[in-house]
C-alpha positions in Angstrom: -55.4 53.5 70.8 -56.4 50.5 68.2 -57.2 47.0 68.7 -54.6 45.0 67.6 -56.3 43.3 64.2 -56.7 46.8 62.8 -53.3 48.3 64.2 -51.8 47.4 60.6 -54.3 49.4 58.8 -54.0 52.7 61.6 -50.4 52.3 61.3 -50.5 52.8 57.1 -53.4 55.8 58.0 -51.0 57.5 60.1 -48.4 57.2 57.5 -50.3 58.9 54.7 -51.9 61.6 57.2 -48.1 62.5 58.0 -46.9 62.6 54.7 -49.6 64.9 53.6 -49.2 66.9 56.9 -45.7 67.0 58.0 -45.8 68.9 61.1 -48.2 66.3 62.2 -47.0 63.5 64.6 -49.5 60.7 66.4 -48.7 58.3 68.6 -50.4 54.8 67.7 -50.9 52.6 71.3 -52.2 49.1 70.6 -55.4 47.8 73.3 -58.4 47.1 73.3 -61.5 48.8 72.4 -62.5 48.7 76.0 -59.2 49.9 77.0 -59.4 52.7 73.8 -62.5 54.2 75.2 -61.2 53.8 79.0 -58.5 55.9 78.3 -60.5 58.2 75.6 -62.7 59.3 78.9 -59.9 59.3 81.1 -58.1 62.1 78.6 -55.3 59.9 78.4 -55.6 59.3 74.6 -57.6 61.8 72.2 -59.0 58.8 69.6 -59.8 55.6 70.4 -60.3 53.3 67.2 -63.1 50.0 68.5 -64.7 46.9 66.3 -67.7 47.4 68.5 -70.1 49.9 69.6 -69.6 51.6 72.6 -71.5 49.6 75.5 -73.8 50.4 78.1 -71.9 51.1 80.8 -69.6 53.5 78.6 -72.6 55.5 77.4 -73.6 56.2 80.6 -70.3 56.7 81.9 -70.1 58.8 79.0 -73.2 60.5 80.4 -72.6 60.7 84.4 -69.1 62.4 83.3 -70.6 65.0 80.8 -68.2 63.9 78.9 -69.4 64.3 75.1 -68.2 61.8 72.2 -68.5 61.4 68.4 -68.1 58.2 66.8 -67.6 58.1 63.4 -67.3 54.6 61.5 -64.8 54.4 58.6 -65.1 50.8 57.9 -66.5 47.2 58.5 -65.1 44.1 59.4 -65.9 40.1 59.9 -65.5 37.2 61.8 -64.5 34.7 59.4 -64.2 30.8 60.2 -61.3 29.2 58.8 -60.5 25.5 58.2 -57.6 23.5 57.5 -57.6 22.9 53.8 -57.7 19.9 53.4 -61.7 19.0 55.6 -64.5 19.3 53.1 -67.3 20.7 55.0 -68.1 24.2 52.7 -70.7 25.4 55.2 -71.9 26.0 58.6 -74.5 28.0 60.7 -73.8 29.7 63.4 -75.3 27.0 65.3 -73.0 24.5 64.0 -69.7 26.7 64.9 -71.3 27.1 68.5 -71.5 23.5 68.9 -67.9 23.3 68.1 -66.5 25.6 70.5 -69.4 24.8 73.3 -67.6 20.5 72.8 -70.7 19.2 71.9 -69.8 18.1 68.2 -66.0 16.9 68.2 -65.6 15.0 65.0 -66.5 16.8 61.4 -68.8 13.7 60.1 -71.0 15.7 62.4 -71.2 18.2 59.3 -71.1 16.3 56.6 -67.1 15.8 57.0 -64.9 13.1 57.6 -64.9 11.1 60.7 -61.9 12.9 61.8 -61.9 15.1 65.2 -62.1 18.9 65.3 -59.0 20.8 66.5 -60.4 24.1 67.6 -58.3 26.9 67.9 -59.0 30.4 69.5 -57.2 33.7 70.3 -56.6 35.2 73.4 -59.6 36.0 76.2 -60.3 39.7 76.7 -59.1 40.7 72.7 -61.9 42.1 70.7 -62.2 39.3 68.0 -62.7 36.9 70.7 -65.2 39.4 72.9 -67.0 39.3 69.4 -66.7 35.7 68.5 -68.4 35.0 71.9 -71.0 37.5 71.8 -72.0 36.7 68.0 -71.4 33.0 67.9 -71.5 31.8 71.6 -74.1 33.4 72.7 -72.6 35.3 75.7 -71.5 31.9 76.6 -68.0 31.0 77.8 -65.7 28.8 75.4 -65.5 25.1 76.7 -63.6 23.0 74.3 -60.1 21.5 74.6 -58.7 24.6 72.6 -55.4 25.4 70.7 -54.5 28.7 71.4 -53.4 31.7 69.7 -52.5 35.0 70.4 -53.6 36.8 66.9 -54.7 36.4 62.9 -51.7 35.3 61.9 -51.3 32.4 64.3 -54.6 31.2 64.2 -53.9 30.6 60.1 -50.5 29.2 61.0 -52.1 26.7 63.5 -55.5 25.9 61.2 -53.0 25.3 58.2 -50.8 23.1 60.0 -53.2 21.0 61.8 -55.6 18.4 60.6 -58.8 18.8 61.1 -58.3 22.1 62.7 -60.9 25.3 62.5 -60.3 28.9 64.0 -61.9 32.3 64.1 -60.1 35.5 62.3 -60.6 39.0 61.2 -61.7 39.8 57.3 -58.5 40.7 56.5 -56.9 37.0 57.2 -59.9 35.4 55.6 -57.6 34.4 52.4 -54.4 33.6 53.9 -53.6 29.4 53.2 -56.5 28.8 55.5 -60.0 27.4 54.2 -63.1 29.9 54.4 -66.1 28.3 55.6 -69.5 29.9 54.4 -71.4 31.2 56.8 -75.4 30.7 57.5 -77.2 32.9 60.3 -79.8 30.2 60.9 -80.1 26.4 59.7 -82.5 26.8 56.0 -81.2 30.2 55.4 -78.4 31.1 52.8 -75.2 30.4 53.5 -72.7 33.6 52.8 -69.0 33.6 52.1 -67.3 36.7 54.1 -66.8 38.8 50.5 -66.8 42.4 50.4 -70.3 43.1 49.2 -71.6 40.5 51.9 -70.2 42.4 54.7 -70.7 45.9 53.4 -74.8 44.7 53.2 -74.3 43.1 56.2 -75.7 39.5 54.5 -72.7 37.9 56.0 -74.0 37.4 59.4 -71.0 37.9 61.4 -70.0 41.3 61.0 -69.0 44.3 62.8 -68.7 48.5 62.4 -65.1 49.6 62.9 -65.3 53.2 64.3 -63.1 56.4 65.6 -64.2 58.1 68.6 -63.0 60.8 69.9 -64.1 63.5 72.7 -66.2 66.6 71.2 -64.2 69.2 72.5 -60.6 67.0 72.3 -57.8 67.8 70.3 -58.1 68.9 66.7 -55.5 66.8 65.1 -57.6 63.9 66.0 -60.4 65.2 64.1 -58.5 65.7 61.0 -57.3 62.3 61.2 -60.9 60.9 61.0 -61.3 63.4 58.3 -59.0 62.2 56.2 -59.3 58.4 57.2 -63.0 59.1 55.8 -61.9 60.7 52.7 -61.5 59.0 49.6 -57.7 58.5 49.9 -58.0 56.9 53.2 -60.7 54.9 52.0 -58.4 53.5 49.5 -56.1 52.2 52.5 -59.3 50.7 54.5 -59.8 48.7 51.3 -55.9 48.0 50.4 -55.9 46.7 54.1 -58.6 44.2 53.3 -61.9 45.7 55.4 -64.9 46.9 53.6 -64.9 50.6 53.5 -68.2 52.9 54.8 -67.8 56.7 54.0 -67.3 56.6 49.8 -69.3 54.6 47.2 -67.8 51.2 46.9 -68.4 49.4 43.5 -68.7 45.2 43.6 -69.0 42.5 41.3 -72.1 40.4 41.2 -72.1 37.8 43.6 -74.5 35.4 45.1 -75.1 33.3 48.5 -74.7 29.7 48.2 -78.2 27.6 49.0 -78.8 24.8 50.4 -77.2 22.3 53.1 -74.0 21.6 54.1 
């Protein structure tokens, strides 16, 4: 099972795996990391892909069950902040976006912009870029604004693009789609990082997270292969094609540097 934002890049790992390894066949189930892991425990699926660690309560479900699991992470991701094109705010804290989607600032002179309102728009409750966007930028707490919603990536850049004023919340691999990338800031005074490569592999970009395979220690071998060859140098290659940041090979960058100073 995969979460849908990384189905894509599964779906092209599966294809290469089965090339090179005919007599191979995978079935690819889209859920939630939550739901992965459920099912992963529950023998019901023999690798469960997440964009989060596993929690808490699974470890020590993991633990009550003696059930034993190996995560292996194969790439990282990001929550980027998108803008309709044409508002001129260039950067925000984390703080700021909060503020957004918590309705306390509803018009972007509140930034530096235009006296125009904000349109927020968010993704579905319960999906993992949203769990993430609320544990990283929220705080834990709940979304309150008068919201547009979406139900993935590609909607929320269809919706930011086509509305004024408009700002949404998508995975790295949207982050150059029509919609405007906002640099990000962890705290007001600190530098304020656009979601490139190199920002998320070093983790400078503050709103990042591990993507992972996990699978059960004595489960089916074919699943191990898979994370064997996802982590090898030709499955790296799709990770990167497919617009994450790859983990398990060397990754070269250009030279880049954060952007100082206030909005």
């Amino acid at each position: 099972m995969c979460p849908d934002e990384v189905s894509g890049l599964i779906e092209k790992e599966r294809e290469a795996f089965e090339t090179l390894y005919p007599e191979a066949s995978f079935q690819l189930v889209r859920g939630t990391s939550a739901e992965g892991i459920r099912r992963l425990f529950g023998a019901d699926a023999d690798l469960a892909v997440t964009t989060r660690d596993l929690s808490i309560d699974e470890r020590a479900a993991a633990v009550r069950g003696k059930l034993g699991v190996d995560g292996y992470g194969f790439a990282r991701d990001a929550i980027v902040v998108v803008v309709n094109p044409a508002v001129t705010v260039e950067n925000m804290t984390i703080e700021d976006v909060r503020r957004v989607y918590d309705a306390r600032a509803k018009r972007w002179d509140a930034f530096g912009g235009p006296v125009t309102d904000i349109v927020p728009v968010v993704q579905k409750a319960g999906g993992d870029v949203t769990e993430a966007f609320v544990l990283q930028v929220m705080a834990g707490s709940p979304i309150t604004a008068n919201s547009v919603y979406a139900s993935n990536d590609s909607e929320v850049v269809a919706e930011v693009t086509s509305r004024p004023g408009a700002i949404g919340y998508v995975s790295l691999a949207w982050a150059e789609r029509g919609a405007k990338t906002i640099r990000i800031s962890g705290l007001a005074g600190l530098p304020y990082w656009k979601p490139d490569l190199e920002a998320v592999y070093d983790s400078d970009y503050p709103l990042t997270r591990p993507v992972s395979m996990v699978v059960r220690s004595t489960g089916h071998p074919l699943a191990n292969g898979f994370v064997t060859f996802v982590s090898s140098h030709d499955g790296q290659q799709i990770v990167k094609e497919s617009g994450l940041v790859p983990t398990t090979v060397p990754v070269r960058f250009v030279r880049r540097s954060p952007m100082q100073g206030d909005h």
